[in-house]
C-alpha angles and dihedrals in degrees: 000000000000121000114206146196151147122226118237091060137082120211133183093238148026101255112218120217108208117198138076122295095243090072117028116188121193113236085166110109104236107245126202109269103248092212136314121040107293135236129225118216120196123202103195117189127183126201093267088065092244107150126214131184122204136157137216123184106258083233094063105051118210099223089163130015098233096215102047095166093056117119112242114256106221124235086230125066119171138140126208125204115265092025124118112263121227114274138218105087090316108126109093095028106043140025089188135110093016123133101286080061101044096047093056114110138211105246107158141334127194142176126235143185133195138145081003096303116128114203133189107205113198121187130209136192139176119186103255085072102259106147122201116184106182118189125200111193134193112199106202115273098007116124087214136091114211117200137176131168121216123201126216123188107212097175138090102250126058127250136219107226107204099164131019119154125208093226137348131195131205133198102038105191105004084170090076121063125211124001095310110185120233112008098095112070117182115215132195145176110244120202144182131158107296087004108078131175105353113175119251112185112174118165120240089269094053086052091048090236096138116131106255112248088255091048077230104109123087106233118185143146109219112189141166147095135282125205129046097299102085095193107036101124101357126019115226095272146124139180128178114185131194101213097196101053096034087241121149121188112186146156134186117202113232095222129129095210149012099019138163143193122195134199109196138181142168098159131009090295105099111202119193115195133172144186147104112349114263134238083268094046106028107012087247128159129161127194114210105188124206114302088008120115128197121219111217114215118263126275126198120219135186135161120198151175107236151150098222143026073239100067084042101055097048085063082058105045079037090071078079104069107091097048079048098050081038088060125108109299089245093071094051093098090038098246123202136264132214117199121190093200101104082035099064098005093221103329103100119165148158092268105046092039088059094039085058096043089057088054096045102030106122093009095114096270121145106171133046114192116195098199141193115336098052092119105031117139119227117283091007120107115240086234091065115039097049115140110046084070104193108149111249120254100208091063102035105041095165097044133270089261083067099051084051082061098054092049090051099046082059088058108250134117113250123237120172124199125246130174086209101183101044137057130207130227102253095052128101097240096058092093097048092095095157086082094032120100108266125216120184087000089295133101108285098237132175128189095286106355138058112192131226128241110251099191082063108109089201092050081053100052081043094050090033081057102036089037115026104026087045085058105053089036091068093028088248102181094182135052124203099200110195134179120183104179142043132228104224131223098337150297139259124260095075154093068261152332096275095059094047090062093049085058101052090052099043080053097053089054104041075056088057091053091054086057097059086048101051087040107035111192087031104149105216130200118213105214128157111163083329099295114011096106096042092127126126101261094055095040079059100053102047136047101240140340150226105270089199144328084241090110103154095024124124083224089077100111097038096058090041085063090049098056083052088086100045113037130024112269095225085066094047108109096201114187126226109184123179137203126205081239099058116114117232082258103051088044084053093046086051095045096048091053089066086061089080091058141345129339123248122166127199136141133081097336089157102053107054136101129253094260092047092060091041080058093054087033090061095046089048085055094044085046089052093050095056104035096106079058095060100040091057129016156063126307123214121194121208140162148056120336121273110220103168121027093200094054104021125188139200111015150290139232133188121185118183119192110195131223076241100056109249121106138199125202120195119199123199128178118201132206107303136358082056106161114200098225121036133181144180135172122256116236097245096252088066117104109235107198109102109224091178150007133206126201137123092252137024095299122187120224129161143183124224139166083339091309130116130207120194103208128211103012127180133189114297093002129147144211137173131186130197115218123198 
């Protein structure tokens, strides 16, 4: 029995499909697409009232599952504590498919619809009175599916949760029949600190996910992150591609700490889960005691038909756009921030911020950030004195409420930089360990920093004094939010120390929410370290982020593309930052860069010739020209490949073809393999006829036939080029 529908409807009922799975015919009446492609979802259930889930795209029909012998995979995968695991080499790998799964039971299934979501709510039960409702919900005009799965123990008796995912798919891909080498490629998002989201595509034998020649053997890739970075090695992300039929199926998990994917396989059916990391991956247990539930995070899901991972992943940044268009009304054109971090590297104060308003005031700018070192006492390093938060004196003499003024006499709106959830060494605070996270039943310490605990009603009024009521107290209307060091693998205080650190980061943002609330219109920045919390939850919850901490690095711009799959441009801070030193080339290299997401200026402003701000003016008036681009549109990649981040060759190029249509392309070259002419053909939706062009010199760039040549380069050059 298969139940099937496609989401952008809604029907009265549930419609059955009766028939094996070898041969599914469609009893469903075609109804007209109210919108955006569909997706087809697909409830199996098998006689023993096991339930799978598992799309397709509504363009590419699924007349035969191509694999009809397969076991179903079930859409709830959980372990409890004191059940068999699953066999067949799994312990150690994989929590899934053992007894608390398979003695789950279809009970009921229904379809809603409320505030135009649409949401398909399925129930299981095993005997012993352990409830699992998942939801799998459609937002009109989303491309995107958003599931969770919550637990409810109905019996007498708790019950010790070590493994609950938040979704899980089956039959990926049911268009290719047997273990065919080579047509499923696997592709994820790398990232380490200054090297963010860097594409890794393997195919299912390189992963040694070949079904072993038995179909006995449990085969599975089980990958993630554990502390309170979420992307700090992998981002939560997931993409499986069928590269025959040009179908991607994908999910990221919206978590801001421990999390896990997994790919799985034990016959030709592949399986891809996600959710919270398990007691094997992230030290995590949970107790539900009797009449409690547990709520797992959000995934988001899509399936498409598409050309490139680049089409696929845009389904999947594009899940952002309504907390982004939700934002406060002064992002909605996508306005531009200054930072004087790499201006004054931690040693802000009254002087130097005015020396460098007088310089910036009517340049275009919206935003000025006074970052880290505000604070600081004298002789101690910012890095290291972070959580008692008193303006210094020394560098404020006047007071930090005069330096706002003069922000705001420049014209510009004030934001100020905290690291809210940890304390350095040299603060006051860092021996108040009776309100600091505990492992081991000692003070959880890193290198410089101890962290608060967030869950601690005496650390929030302290935040909700020493943050929010700072904020108002000066009229701060932006945030900069950082972050520079991880927790680990969890605290003290808990069934275990997974779930203390759940808590705590559920806490701390749970505490950012309170923010918005008590200062409605704040614009925040997400930064830990620059990207590693660039995951769904927190992109929702603030307004941009920082793309990397690579702010002087010739990378920029390779790492910028990358985000581009991951997270939405418009919410991309992306630095610039310029030294009196720079050449007109290498200011018009760093500007450009900024083109693939937000601007942010910092460096030496002050300091520079006239020739050298004609050339960031004009990249401020190019910026302003193609801002409706970034902020919605498709991203093509093209170039050479990049094989080190750190030292890249060849060269790059980004086009962006707005819903608008208009479109940008920004060209970089990078240290060696440089050619001095380069082309590439235009998709046929793109305009072809150049408005304006931005470089530091005359540069020469045409359009022919719907291909374009960039003339004379040299080595880590630029050139961008407006379309209209």
């Amino acid at each position: 029995e298969i139940m099937k529908i496609t989401i952008g409807h809604l029907y009265p009922d549930l419609l059955n499909l009766y028939g094996d799975r070898g041969n599914i015919q469609c009893l469903m009446k075609r109804c007209q697409w109210r919108g955006i492609e569909a997706e087809t979802v697909c409830y199996e259930i098998n006689d023993e009232k096991q339930v799978g889930l598992f799309l397709y795209p509504a363009d590419k029909p699924l007349e035969k599952c191509a694999n009809p012998d397969t076991a179903i995979d079930s859409l709830v995968q959980l372990k409890i504590a004191g059940d068999m695991y699953n066999g067949a080499y799994a312990p150690g790998n994989t929590l899934r498919n053992g007894e608390s799964t398979i003695r789950m039971k279809y009970v009921s299934q229904k379809l809603t619809e409320e505030n135009n979501v649409q949401t398909v709510i399925t129930v299981m039960e095993d005997d012993r009175g352990y409830q699992v409702t998942h939801k799998l919900s459609h937002v009109q005009g989303e491309k995107v599916l958003r599931a969770e799965c919550e637990f409810l123990n109905k019996s007498a008796e708790a019950v010790k949760l070590e493994m609950f995912e938040s979704v899980s798919l089956s039959e990926i891909s049911p268009y290719i029949s047997g273990d065919e080498a080579g047509e499923l490629m696997v592709h994820r998002l790398q990232s380490r600190w200054s090297q963010e989201g860097r594409l890794l595509s393997q195919s299912l034998e390189e992963l040694q996910l070949d079904v072993s020649w038995t179909k006995e053997a449990v085969r599975c890739e089980r990958f993630g992150q554990a502390g309170s970075l979420p992307v700090n090695h992998y981002f939560p992300f997931l993409g499986v591609e069928d590269r025959r039929n040009h179908i991607f199926w994908g999910m990221q998990v919206a978590h801001n700490a421990s999390w896990q994917m997994e790919i799985y396989r034990i016959d030709e059916n592949l399986a891809i889960s996600g959710g919270l990391a398990d007691r094997e991956f992230g030290h995590w247990m949970k107790n539900i005691a009797p009449g409690e539930s547990f709520l797992t995070p959000e995934a988001i899901i899509t399936v498409c038909h598409a050309d490139s991972v680049d089409f696929f992943t845009r389904r999947l940044a594009d899940a952002g756009q309504n907390a982004a268009d939700a934002g406060p009304e002064c992002e909605q054109d996508l306005p531009i921030v200054f930072n004087e971090y790499c201006t004054t590297w931690g040693n802000p104060s009254h002087e130097n911020i005015c020396e460098i308003l007088k310089t910036i005031k009517g340049k275009g700018f919206t935003y000025f950030v006074i970052d880290c070192g505000w604070y600081k006492r004298e002789g101690v390093p910012w890095d290291i004195s972070m959580g008692d938060y008193d303006p210094s004196g020394s560098l404020f003499p006047m007071g930090l409420e005069q330096t706002v003024q003069e922000i705001r006499n420049a014209g510009l709106k004030p934001g100020i930089w905290f690291e809210i959830e940890n304390v350095g060494q040299a603060s006051e605070v860092y021996n108040n360990t009776e309100h600091l996270l505990h492992l081991d039943g000692k003070p959880l310490t890193t290198t410089r920093r101890r962290f608060w605990d967030m869950t601690d009603p005496w650390v929030n009024q302290y935040l909700t004094e020493h943050v929010i009521e700072f904020l108002k107290k000066y009229g701060f209307e932006y945030m900069k939010m950082d972050y520079n060091d991880t927790v680990g693998m969890g605290c003290d205080g808990y069934e275990s120390i997974g779930e203390g650190l759940r808590q705590n980061m559920v806490a701390a943002r749970e505490f950012v929410e309170k923010v918005k609330k008590e200062i409605p219109g704040i614009v925040l920045e997400n930064c830990a370290s620059g990207g590693h919390r660039l995951e769904p939850g927190y992109m929702a919850l603030t307004s941009m982020a920082s793309f990397s901490d690579a702010h002087e690095c010739v990378e920029i711009p390779v790492i910028a593309a990358n985000l581009h799959r991951v997270i939405l441009p418009r919410q991309s801070q992306i630095w610039a930052v310029i030294r009196k030193t720079d050449s007109l080339k290498r200011i018009s290299y760093s500007v450009a860069a900024t083109f693939l997401g937000r601007m942010c200026i910092s460096g030496d402003v002050w300091q520079l010739n006239k020739e050298q701000w004609a050339v960031i003016d004009n990249g401020i008036a190019f910026y302003k020209k193609i801002a409706s681009v970034i902020k919605r549109g498709q991203s093509y990649h093209f170039g050479t490949e990049i094989k080190s981040i750190r030292h890249p060759d060849g060269w790059q190029a980004v086009l962006r073809i707005g819903d608008n249509g208009k479109a940008y392309i920004v060209l970089h070259t990078f240290m060696k393999n440089v050619p001095d002419k380069i082309s590439f053909s235009l998709p046929e939706n793109c305009p072809s006829d150049i408005s304006d062009l931005f470089s530091w010199e005359d540069k020469k760039a045409e359009i022919r036939n719907r291909t374009i040549t960039f003339y004379d380069l040299q080595q880590e050059d630029t050139v961008a080029v407006f379309l209209e």
